[in-house]
FIGUVO-366030 format. One record per residue: residue in three letters; x, y, z of N, C-alpha, C in turn. Coordinates in pm, whole numbers, plus 50000, padded with zeros to 5 digits. Layout:
BEGIN
- rest:npx:npy:npz:capx:capy:capz:cpx:cpy:cpz
- ALA:X:Y:Z:X:Y:Z:X:Y:Z
...
//
This chain:
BEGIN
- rest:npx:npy:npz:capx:capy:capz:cpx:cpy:cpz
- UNK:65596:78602:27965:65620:78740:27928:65497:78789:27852
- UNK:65439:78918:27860:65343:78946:27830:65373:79021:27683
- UNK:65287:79002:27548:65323:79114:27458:65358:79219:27453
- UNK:65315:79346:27561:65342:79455:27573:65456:79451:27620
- UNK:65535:79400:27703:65717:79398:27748:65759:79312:27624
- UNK:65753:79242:27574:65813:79107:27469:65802:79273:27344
- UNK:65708:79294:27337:65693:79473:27210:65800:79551:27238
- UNK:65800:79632:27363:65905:79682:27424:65991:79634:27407
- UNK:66074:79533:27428:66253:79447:27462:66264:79450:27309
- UNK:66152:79440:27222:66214:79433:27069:66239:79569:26996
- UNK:66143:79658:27016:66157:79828:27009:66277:79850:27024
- UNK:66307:79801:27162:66428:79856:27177:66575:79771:27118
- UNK:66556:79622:27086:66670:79583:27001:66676:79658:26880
- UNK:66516:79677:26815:66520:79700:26679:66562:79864:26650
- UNK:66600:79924:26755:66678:80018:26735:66806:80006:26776
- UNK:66829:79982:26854:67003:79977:26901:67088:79898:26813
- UNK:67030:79763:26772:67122:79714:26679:67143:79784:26581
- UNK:67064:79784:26477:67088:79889:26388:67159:79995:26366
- UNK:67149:80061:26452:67187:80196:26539:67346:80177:26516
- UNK:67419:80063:26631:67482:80068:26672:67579:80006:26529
- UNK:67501:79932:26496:67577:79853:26375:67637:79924:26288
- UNK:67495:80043:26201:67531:80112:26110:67631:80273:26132
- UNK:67538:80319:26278:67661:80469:26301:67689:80566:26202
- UNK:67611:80569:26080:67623:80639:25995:67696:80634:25923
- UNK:67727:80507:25889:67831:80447:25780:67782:80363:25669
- UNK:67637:80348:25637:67563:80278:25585:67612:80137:25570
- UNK:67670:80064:25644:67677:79911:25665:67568:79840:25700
- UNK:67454:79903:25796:67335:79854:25762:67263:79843:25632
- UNK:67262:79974:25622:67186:79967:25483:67182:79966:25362
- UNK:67330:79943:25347:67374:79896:25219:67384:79764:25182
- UNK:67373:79687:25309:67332:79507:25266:67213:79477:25285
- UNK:67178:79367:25258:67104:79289:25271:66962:79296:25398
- UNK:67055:79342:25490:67033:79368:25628:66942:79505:25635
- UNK:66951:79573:25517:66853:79749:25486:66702:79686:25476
- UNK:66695:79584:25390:66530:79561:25382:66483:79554:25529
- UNK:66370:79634:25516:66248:79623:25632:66306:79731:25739
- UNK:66481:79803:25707:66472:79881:25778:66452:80031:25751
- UNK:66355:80098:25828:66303:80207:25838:66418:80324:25889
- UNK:66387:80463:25783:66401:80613:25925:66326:80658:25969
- UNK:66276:80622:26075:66186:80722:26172:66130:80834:26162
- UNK:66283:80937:26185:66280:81074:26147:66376:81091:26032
- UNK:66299:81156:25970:66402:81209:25831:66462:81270:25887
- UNK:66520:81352:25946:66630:81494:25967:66738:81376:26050
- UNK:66700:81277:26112:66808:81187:26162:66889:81159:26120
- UNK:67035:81149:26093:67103:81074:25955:67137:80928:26022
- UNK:67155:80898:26187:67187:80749:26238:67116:80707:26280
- UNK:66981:80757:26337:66852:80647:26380:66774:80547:26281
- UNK:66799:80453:26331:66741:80381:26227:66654:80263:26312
- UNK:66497:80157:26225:66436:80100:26307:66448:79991:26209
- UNK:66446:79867:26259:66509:79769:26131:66327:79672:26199
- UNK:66236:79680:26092:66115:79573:26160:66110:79448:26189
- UNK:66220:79358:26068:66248:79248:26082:66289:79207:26209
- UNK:66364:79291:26268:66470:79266:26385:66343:79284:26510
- UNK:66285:79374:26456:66195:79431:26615:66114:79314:26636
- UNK:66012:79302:26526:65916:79147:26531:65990:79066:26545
- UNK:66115:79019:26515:66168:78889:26542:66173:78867:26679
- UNK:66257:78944:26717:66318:78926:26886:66190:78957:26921
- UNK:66129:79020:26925:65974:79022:26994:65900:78849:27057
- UNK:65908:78825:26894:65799:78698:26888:65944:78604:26933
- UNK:66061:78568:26933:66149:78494:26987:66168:78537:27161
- UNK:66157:78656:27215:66162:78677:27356:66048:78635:27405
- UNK:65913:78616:27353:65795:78612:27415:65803:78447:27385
- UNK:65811:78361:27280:65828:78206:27285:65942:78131:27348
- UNK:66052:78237:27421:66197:78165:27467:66106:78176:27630
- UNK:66025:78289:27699:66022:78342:27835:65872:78262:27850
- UNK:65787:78241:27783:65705:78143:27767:65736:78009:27795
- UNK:65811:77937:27707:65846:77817:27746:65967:77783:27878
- UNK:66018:77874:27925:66080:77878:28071:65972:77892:28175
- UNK:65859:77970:28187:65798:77929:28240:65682:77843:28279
- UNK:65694:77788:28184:65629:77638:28207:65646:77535:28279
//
């Protein structure tokens, strides 16, 4: 898997989880789970980008799709 898709697939976890988790109920971001996560857009009140999550799955999709194809 190349960085630029492994960047992408995490972009896009590192919003949906979040996203989907919190819904505007601050359960994201009232634990633990708020550090490292970002608002994008201020006028948003449920988008949210969590970095931890984006770099993680990033660098874990690109070392899981790496070592399968070996």
């Amino acid at each position: 898997m190349k960085w630029v898709t492994a960047l992408a697939f995490g972009a896009i976890v590192g919003f949906v989880l979040p996203t989907a988790i919190d819904a505007g109920s601050g359960l994201w971001t009232d634990s633990w789970t708020g550090w490292g996560t970002v608002r994008p857009l201020a006028g948003s009140p449920g988008l949210l980008l969590s970095l931890p999550v984006f770099l993680g799955s990033a660098l874990g999709l690109r070392l899981v799709f790496n070592w399968h194809t070996r």
